[in-house]
C-alpha positions in Angstrom: -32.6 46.2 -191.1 -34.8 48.2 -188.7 -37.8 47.2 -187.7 -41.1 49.4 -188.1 -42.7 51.4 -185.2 -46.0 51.1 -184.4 -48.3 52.8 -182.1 -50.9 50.4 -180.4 -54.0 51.2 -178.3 -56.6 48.9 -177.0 -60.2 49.6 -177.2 -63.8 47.9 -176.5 -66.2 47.3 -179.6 -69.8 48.8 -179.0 -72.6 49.6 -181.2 -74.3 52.3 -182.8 -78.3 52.5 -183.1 -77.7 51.7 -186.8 -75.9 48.4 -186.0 -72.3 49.3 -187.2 -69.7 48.3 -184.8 -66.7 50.7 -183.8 -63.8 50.7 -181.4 -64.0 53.3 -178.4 -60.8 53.9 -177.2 -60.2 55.8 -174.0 -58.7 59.0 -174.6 -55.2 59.4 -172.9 -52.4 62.2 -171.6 -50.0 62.5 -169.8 -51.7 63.7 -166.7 -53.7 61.1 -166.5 -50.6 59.0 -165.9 -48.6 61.5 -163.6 -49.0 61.8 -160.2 -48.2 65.4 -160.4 -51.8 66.8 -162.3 -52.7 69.6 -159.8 -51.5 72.7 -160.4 -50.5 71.6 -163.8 -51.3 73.5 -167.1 -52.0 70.5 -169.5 -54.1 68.7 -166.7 -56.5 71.9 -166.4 -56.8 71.8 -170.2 -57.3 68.0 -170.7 -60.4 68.4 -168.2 -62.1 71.2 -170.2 -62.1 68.6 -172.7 -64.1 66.4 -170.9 -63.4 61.8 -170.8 -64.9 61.6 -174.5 -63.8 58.3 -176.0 -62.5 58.5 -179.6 -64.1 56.3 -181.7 -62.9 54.4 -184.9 -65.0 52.6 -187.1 -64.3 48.4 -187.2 -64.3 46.6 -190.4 -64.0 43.1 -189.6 -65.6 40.6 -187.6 -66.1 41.3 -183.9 -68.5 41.2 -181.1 -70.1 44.1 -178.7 -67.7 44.2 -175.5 -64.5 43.2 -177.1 -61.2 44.4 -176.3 -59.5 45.1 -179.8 -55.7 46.2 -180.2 -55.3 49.0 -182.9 -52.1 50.3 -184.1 -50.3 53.0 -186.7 -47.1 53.0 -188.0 -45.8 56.3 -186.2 -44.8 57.7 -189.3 -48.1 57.5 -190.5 -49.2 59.3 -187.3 -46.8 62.0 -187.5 -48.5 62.5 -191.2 -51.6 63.1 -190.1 -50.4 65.0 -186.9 -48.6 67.4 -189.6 -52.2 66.8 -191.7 -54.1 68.1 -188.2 -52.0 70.9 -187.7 -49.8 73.1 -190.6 -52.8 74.4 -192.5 -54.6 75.9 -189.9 -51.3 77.4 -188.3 -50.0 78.3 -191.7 -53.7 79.7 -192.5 -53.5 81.9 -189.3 -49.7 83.1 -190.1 -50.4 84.3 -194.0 -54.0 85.7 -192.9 -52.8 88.3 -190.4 -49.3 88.9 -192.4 -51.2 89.8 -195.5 -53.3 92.2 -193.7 -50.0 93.6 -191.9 -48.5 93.9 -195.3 -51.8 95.9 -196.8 -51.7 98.5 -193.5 -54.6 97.5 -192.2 -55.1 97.9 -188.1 -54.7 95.7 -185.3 -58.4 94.3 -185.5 -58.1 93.9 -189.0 -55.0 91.8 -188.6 -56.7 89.4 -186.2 -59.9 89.1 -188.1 -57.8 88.2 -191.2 -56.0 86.0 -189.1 -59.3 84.2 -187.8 -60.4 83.9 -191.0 -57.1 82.1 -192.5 -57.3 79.9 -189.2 -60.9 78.9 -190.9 -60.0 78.5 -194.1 -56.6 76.2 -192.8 -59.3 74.1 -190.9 -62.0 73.5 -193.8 -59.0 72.7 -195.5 -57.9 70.2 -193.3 -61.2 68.9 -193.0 -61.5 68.4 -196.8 -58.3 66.4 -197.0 -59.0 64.4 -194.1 -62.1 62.9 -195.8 -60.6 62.1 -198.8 -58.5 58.9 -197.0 -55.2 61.1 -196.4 -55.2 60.2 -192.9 -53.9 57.0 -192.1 -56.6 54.1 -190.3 -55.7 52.0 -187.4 -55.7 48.8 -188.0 -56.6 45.6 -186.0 -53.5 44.0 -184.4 -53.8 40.0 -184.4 -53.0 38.6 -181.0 
């Protein structure tokens, strides 16, 4: 019998003006780890990003300044991951193939492909709210 995977990140509870609690945790890559980040691709990308924590919202008991553990079973993750990505990228793909199909030019073909990249990420967006993507969940210590 195997024993389920889980992904597990810590993160400090703060609150919002309104009073509801959430769990900020530091957003990581691999950059930030390796010693090697100058003159690296993924490190000049990860700073235009800027240090913004991601935040998830707490339902339980907890006080401001807490250290909370919060974990996803990495299937669940690769589900939302496939979730995040595939409609957009399949959005783009069938946008600018259909206008290759119908003749259309070259600025016709990207605009068609910008437009399915939108429609993929509404899309996304709309099954995302409706509780498809899996929640972390508070790991007893």
């Amino acid at each position: 019998m195997s024993e389920q995977l889980i992904t597990v990140v810590s993160g400090t509870v703060v609150q919002d003006d309104l009073g509801r609690l959430f769990v900020d945790v530091p957003r990581m890559s691999a950059c930030q780890i390796c010693s090697k980040s100058k003159g690296c691709g993924t490190s000049m990308l990860g700073s235009l990003g800027g240090t913004k924590n991601l935040r998830f919202r707490l339902k339980g008991k907890a006080e401001v300044g807490d250290t909370i553990r919060l974990g996803c079973d990495q299937d669940d993750l690769v589900r939302a991951a496939f979730l995040a990505y595939m409609p957009p990228a399949v959005g783009m793909v069938l946008g600018g193939a259909s206008a290759a199909l119908s003749g259309s030019g070259d600025g016709v073909q990207a605009l068609c492909a910008l437009g399915g990249l939108c429609l993929g990420l509404i899309l996304t967006r709309g099954l995302s709210t409706r509780d498809r993507v899996p929640a972390m969940q508070v790991i007893k210590e």
